[in-house]
N, C-alpha and C positions, 0 to 999 in steps of 0.2 A: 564631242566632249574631250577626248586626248588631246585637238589641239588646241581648247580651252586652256588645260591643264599647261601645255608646254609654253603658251603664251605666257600665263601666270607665274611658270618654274623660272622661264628666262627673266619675265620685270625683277623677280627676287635674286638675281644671281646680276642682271644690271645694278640694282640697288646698294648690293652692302659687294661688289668685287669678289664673288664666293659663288661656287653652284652649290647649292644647297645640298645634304648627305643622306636625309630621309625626308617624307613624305605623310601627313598623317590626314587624311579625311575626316573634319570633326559634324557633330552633332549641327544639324542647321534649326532657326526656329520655325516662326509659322508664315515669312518671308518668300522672295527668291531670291536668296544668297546665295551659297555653296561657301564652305570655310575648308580652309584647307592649311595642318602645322608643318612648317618647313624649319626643319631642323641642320644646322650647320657645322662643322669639327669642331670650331672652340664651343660649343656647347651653348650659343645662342638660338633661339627659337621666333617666328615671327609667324606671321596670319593671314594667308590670302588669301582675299575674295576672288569670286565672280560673281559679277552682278546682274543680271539678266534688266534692271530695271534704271537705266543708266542714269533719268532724274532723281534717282533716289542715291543712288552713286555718288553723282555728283554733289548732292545736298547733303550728304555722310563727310564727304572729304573736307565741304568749305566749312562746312559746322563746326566739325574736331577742329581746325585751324582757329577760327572763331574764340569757338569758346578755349582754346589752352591759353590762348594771349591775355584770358582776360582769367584765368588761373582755376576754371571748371579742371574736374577730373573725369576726362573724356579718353580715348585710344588716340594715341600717335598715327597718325596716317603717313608711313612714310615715302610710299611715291605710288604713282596710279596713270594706269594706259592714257594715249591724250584721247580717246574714245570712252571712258571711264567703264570699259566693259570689265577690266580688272586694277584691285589697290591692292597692297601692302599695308598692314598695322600691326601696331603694339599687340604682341603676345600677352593675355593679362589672366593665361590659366587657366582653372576647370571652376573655379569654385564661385557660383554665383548667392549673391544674397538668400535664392529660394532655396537654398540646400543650407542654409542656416539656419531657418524661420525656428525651429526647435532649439536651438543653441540656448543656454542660460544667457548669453551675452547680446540679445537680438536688441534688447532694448535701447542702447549703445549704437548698435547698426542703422536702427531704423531713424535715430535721432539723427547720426549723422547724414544719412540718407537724405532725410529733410532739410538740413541745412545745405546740403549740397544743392538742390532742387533749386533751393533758392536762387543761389548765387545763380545759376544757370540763368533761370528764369529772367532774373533780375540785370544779365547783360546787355547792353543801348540797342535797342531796335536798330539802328541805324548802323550797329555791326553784322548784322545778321540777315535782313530782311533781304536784300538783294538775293540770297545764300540758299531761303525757303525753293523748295518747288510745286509748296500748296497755298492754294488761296487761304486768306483767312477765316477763322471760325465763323459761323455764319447761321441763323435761323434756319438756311437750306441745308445745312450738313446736321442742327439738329433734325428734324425731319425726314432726313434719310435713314437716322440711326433706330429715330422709333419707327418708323416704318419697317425698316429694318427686325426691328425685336416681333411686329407682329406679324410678321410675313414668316420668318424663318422660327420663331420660336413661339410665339403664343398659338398659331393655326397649326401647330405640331402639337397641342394637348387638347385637352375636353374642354377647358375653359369656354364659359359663355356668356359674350357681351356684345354692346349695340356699338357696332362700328361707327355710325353719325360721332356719339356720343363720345365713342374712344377717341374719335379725330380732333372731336373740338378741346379734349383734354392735351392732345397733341400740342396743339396749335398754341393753348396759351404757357406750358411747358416751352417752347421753344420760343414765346415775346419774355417770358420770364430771365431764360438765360442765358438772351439777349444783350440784357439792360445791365450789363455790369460794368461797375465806372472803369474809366478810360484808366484810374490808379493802379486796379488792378486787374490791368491787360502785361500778356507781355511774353515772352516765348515760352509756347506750349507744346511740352514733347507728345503727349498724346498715347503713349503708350508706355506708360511710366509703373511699371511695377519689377515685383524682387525677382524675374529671371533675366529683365535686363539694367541688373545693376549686377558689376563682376565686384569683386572684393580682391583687393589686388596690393594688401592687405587691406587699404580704406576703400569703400564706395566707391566703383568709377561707373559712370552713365554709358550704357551703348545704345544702339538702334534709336538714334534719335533723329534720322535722316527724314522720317513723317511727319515734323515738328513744322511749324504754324506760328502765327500770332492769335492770340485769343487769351480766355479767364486762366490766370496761369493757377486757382484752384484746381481747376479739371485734376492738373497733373499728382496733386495732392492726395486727393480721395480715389483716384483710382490705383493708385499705391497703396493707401490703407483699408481700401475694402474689396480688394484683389479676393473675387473668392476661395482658392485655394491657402490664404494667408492665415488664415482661421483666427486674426486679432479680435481680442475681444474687445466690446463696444468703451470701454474704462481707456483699453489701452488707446484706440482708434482715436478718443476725443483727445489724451494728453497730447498725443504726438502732432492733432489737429492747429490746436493748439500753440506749442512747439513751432509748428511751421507757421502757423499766424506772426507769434511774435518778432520770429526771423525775418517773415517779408515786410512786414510794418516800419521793420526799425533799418531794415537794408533801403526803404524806399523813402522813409523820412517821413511814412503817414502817423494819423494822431489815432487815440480810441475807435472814435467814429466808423474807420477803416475797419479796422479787428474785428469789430463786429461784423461787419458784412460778410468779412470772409468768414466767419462762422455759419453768418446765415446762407449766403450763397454755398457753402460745403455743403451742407446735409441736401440742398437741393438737386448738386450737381451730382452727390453723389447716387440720386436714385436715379439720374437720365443715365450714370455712367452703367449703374446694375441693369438697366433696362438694354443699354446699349449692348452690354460682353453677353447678357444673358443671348442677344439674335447674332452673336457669334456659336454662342455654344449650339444652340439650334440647328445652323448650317454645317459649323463642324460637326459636332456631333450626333445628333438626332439628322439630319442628312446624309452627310458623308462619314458617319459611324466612328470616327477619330476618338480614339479611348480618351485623351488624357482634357477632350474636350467636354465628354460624357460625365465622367467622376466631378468637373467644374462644377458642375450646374447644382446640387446641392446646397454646397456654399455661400454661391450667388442667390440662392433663395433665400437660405439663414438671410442673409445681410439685406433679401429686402423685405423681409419680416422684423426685421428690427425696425426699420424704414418706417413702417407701416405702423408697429408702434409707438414711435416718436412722432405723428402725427404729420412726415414728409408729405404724406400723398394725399393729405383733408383737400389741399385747394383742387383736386384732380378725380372727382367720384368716381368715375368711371375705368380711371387706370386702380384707384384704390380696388373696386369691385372687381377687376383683375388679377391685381399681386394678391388678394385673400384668397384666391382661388389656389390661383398656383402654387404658394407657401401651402397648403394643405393636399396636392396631388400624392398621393401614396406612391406614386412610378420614383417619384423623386426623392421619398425619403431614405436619408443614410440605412444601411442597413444596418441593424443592432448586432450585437454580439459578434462570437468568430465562430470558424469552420466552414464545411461547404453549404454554400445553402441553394438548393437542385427546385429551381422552376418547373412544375408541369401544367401546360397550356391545353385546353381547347380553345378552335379557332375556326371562323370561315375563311375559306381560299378567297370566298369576295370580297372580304376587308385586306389581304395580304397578311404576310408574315410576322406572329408575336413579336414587339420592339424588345431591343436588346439595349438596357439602360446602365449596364456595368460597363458596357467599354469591351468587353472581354469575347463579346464574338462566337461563333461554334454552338457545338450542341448538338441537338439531334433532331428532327424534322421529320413526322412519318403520316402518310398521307394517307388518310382511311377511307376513301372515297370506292375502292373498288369493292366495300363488301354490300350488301343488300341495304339498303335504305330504308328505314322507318318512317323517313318524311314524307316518302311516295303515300302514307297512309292517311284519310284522314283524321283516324281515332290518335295517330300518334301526333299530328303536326302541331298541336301545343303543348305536348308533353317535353321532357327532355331527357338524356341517358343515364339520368338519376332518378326518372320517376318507373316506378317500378313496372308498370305496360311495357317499357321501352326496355328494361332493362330483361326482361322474361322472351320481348320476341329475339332481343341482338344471342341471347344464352341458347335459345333453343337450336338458333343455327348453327353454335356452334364457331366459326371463322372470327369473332371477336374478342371471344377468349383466347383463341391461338395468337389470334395478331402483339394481342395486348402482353401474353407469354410470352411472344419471340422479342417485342420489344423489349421487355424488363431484361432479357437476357441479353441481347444487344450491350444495351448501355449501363448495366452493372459493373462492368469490368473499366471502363470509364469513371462512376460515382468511385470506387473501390481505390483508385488508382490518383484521381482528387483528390479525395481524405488523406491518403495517406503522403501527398505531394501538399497538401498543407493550400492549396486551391482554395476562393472563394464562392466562384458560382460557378452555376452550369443551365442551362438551360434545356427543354426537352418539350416540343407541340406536337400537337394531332390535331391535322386539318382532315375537315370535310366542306359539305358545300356548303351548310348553310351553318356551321359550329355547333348545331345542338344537341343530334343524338350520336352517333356513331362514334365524333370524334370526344364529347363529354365522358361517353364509358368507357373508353379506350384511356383517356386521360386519368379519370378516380381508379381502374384497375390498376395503372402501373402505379401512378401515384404513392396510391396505400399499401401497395409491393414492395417499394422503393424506401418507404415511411419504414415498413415493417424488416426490412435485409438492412437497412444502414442506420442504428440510431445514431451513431454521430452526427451524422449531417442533419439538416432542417430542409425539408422537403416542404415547398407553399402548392398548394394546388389552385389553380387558376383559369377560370371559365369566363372566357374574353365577353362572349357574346351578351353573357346572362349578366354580366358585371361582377362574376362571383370569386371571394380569394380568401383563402382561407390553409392557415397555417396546420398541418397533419400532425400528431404523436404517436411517436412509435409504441407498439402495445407491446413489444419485444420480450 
């Protein structure tokens, strides 16, 4: 890594005749970058990369060059290793479009946003295509993506459907958005939305080094149905819109065109929710990545709209899917403020309650060593709410204590939440098979918990039995 670093410090100090004064490590995305602000005495500033992924490197460098000739607002590349392992670029600040989206003046942004898109889009293949280091868009990359979406993110919920059936919906989804005329093909950045557009004070376009030939819509709708963007459907069409007329009239096409790209939009944009959704999946619901977790919400809004504009009639069986999933309760926003404290029963054989805030921690407490009621057979249909069960765990005795020491445990935790202004928190009791031990372990703190903090909203939550159910404090 330091001699990464020293590599990179000397290209900037070959470049502008200056060693650089300071040093700053920035924020990287969801890439293999690394950025890095080099700061100089006259008070210039500039941006080195390292690039771990040197096709991409290289397709960042010839791109920027590309497209400034042809007057896109892209980063300056101003000089880069002849191994393209490190560049030099245009310093263009902190402040990207996504740190605006609330601004009273977004509407303005996201207009020019569009117009910009275009012009990009709309530069001659024949300056760029050499420049790509991706094939182009292709039946087979859509079918990676939905495959994609059901492999990482539909088999991560309860959702229930016939595979046969989901593929053959696959399969014509992907002859569908195939078929789009040669008019309007043409450079497709593919990863077009408001955190890589920096505002420098206009719109400028980064990480477009993944860019392709293909439907230069894609790049459109996945800008406006970005689900953290939270555009409402009114706005989403104007600006659709907006960017129709622009590429229409930059391309020299008639009516006939406009339509298409309307019609092809709303399609593209449900393969594009199907697509980020089996991102968020892997990031998120896999590798637990918060800011991938809070996504998925959004992405849902937007394909329940979908779903009510009639996108997904030609497709039953993906329809029969997204109805599902728009109504998962894991995934609905949570209402209101404060802290709101999860308490889980669970079996060890399913593994550990999911943690859908993003936010990680909590408290984990394993009830497995007290006496068992399962061992019984008068008890093994009952559960740690039905009073048989609840009379033998009392008489022992060691359930009550457990469940006491718990609440006092993690009190000082809830207490310290609240008043830190905290949204959730999470808190399970596993045993082996989730029903009884760890159920009255759970309703004892639970209503403990309900009853010592009425600020917070305590849900109690019994995985096995499918039961959830929000407590009031009797305070």
């Amino acid at each position: 890594m330091t001699s990464d670093i020293d590599s990179l410090r000397g290209l900037c100090a070959a470049t502008f005749g200056a060693e650089p004064v300071a040093m700053e490590a920035l924020a990287g995305g969801g890439g293999d970058r690394r950025y890095f602000r080099f700061s100089f005495a006259d008070g210039r500033t500039v941006v080195g990369v390292l690039a771990d992924n040197r096709d991409d490197a290289r397709a960042f460098v010839g791109l920027s060059g590309v497209f400034r000739e042809h007057g896109v607002a892209v980063p300056e590349v101003y000089s880069h290793s002849d191994d393209y392992s490190c560049y030099i670029q245009q310093d263009l600040g902190d402040c990207s479009l996504f740190k605006e989206l609330s601004s009273p003046g977004i509407g303005g942004l996201v207009a020019a946003t569009m117009r910009g898109l275009v012009k990009m889009q709309t530069v001659p293949g024949d300056a760029w295509s050499g420049v790509v280091a991706y094939k182009p868009f292709s039946r087979r990359q859509v079918m990676w993506d939905l495959n994609y979406f059901k492999y990482e993110f539909l088999k991560n919920t309860s959702a229930l459907f016939d595979e046969e059936r989901l593929e053959d919906d696959f399969e014509a989804m992907a002859e569908s958005l195939c078929e789009m005329p040669e008019e309007l093909m043409g450079f497709m950045m593919r990863d077009c939305q408001s955190r890589n557009v920096m505002l420098a004070p206009d719109p400028v376009f980064i990480d477009f080094q993944g860019g392709r030939r293909g439907p230069c819509v894609y790049d459109a709708v996945s800008f406006l149905w970005q689900a953290k963007a939270g555009f409402t459907a009114e706005f989403r069409e104007d600006m659709l819109r907006l960017y129709t007329g622009e590429f229409v009239g930059a391309r020299g096409l008639g009516k006939d065109f406009a339509a298409l790209i309307l019609q092809y939009g709303k399609r593209m944009a449900l393969f594009r929710t199907l697509q980020v959704l089996g991102a968020y999946g892997f990031r998120g619901l896999v590798q637990k990545r918060a800011h991938f977790v809070e996504s998925i919400p959004g992405a849902l809004r937007n394909l329940s709209e979908l779903v009510a504009d009639g996108v997904t009639d030609p497709y039953p069986e993906i329809e029969h899917v997204c109805r599902q999933l728009v109504e998962d309760p894991r995934f609905k926003p949570e209402e209101g403020s404060g802290l709101r404290v999860k308490v889980f029963s669970f079996s060890y054989k399913r593994g550990y309650p999911e943690d859908l805030t993003g936010n990680g921690g909590g408290f984990m407490f394993d009830c497995r060593g007290m006496h068992n009621p399962g061992r019984y057979d008068e008890y093994k249909p009952l559960t740690g709410r039905d009073k048989p069960v609840i009379d033998f765990l009392r008489e022992r005795g060691e359930a009550d204590l457990f469940a006491q020491r718990a609440t006092e445990m993690v009190s000082p935790t809830v207490d310290r939440y609240i008043k830190r202004g905290f949204s959730s928190l999470q808190i399970g009791f596993g045993c082996t098979g989730g029903r009884h031990r760890s159920v009255y372990c759970a309703e004892a703190v639970a209503h403990a918990l309900a009853a010592r903090f009425p600020a917070a909203t305590v849900e109690l939550i019994h995985r096995e039995q499918n039961i959830q159910e929000a407590l009031i404090s009797k305070a």
